[in-house]
N, C-alpha and C positions, 0 to 999 in steps of 0.2 A: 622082873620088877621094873616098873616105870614111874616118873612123876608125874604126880596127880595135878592138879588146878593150883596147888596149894603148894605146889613146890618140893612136897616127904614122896620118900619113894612109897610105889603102891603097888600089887599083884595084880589090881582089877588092870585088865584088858580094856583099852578104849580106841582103838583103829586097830580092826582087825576085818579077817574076812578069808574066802578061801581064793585057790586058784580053779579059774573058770577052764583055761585053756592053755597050752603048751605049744611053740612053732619055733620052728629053729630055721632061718635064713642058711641055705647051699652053697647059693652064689649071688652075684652082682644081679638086680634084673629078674632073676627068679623066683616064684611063688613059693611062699614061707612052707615050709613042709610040717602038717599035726602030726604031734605024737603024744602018746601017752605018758611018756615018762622025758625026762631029759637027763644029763650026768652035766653035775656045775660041777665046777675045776678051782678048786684055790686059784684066786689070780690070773685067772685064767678067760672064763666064760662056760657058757653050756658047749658040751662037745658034740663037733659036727655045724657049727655053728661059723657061719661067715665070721660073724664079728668077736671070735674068742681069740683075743690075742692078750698076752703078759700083760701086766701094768696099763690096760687101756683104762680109760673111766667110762669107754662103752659096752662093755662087755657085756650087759643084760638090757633091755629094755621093757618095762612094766608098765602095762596101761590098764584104767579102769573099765569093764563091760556096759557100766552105767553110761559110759563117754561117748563110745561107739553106740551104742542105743539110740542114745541124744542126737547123734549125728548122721545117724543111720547106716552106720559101717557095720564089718561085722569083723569081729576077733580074724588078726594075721593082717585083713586088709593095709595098715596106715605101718605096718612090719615090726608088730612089736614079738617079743621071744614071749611073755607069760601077762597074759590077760586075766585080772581080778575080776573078782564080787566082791563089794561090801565093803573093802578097806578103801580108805581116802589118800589115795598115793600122794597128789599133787597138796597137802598138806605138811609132805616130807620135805626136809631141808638138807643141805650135804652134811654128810655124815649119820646122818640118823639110819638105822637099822631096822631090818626084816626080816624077820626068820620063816621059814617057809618048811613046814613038816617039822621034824622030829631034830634034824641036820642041819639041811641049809642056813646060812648068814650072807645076805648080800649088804652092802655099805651102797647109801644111795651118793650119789655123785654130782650130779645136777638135773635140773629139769631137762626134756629133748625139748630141742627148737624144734618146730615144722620145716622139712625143705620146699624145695617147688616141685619136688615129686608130687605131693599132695597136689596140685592144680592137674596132674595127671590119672589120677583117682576121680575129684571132681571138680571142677572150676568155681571158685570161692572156699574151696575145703582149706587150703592154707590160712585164709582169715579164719574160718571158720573154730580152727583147732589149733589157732594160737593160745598158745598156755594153758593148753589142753593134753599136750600130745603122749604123756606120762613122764616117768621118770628115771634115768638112766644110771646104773650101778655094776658094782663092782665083787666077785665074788669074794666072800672073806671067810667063810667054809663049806667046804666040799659035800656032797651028800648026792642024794635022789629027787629030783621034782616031779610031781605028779598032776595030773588033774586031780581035783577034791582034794588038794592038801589046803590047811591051813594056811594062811598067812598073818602074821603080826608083825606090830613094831616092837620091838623092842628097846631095852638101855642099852647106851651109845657103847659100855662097856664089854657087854654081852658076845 
């Protein structure tokens, strides 16, 4: 259930979409590794994942496929873990939810800043993918992620 325009809770689905892509960061410097599937951890992150540590509020990071299109990047480049279609991440605010398949819950956390990695990709891609660069979350239930799963927002209660 989510609110509608109007404020009453409603079933219709309105930012949704699926997951295009799966990459799980090794190590520091290293090219993001695809996989088919990934394991999110309560609280945790995706496992196998550089950045899956307890209580971070970086644990996931979510970028739209539309974004890197626009940019000419390609999914993993700018080191995001799960590249969408079709949902409008950078519309999300902290605290708002996503459910991903049947399981998953991530709690989004805040937008990601660009670093100056990006001018190491390409020179002006920093300006370029300011307030751009997706949006950073927190595992809040355990499951499977897939490519071709679903994605939704969900209610904050959910």
């Amino acid at each position: 259930m989510m609110k509608g325009k109007n404020g009453r809770m409603s079933s219709h689905v309105t930012n949704a979409g699926t997951i295009h892509s799966v990459q799980l960061c090794l190590g520091y410097r290293k090219p993001m590794q695809f996989v088919d599937q990934a394991e999110a951890i309560e609280n945790v992150g995706l496992k196998g994942d550089k950045h899956a540590l307890p209580d971070s509020s970086r644990q996931v990071l979510l970028l739209e496929k539309e974004t890197l299109e626009k940019l000419k990047l390609i999914p993993g480049q700018v080191k995001e873990n799960i590249t969408t279609s079709g949902i409008q991440l950078m519309t999300l605010t902290s605290k708002d939810r996503v459910q991903i398949g049947s399981e998953v819950v991530l709690e989004i956390t805040k937008a990601c800043s660009p670093c100056s990695r990006m001018e190491e990709i390409r020179p002006g891609l920093l300006r370029e993918i300011s307030g751009k660069r997706g949006m950073l979350a927190r595992v809040i239930r355990s499951g499977t992620i897939q490519r071709g799963d679903a994605i939704q927002q969900i209610d904050r209660s959910q």
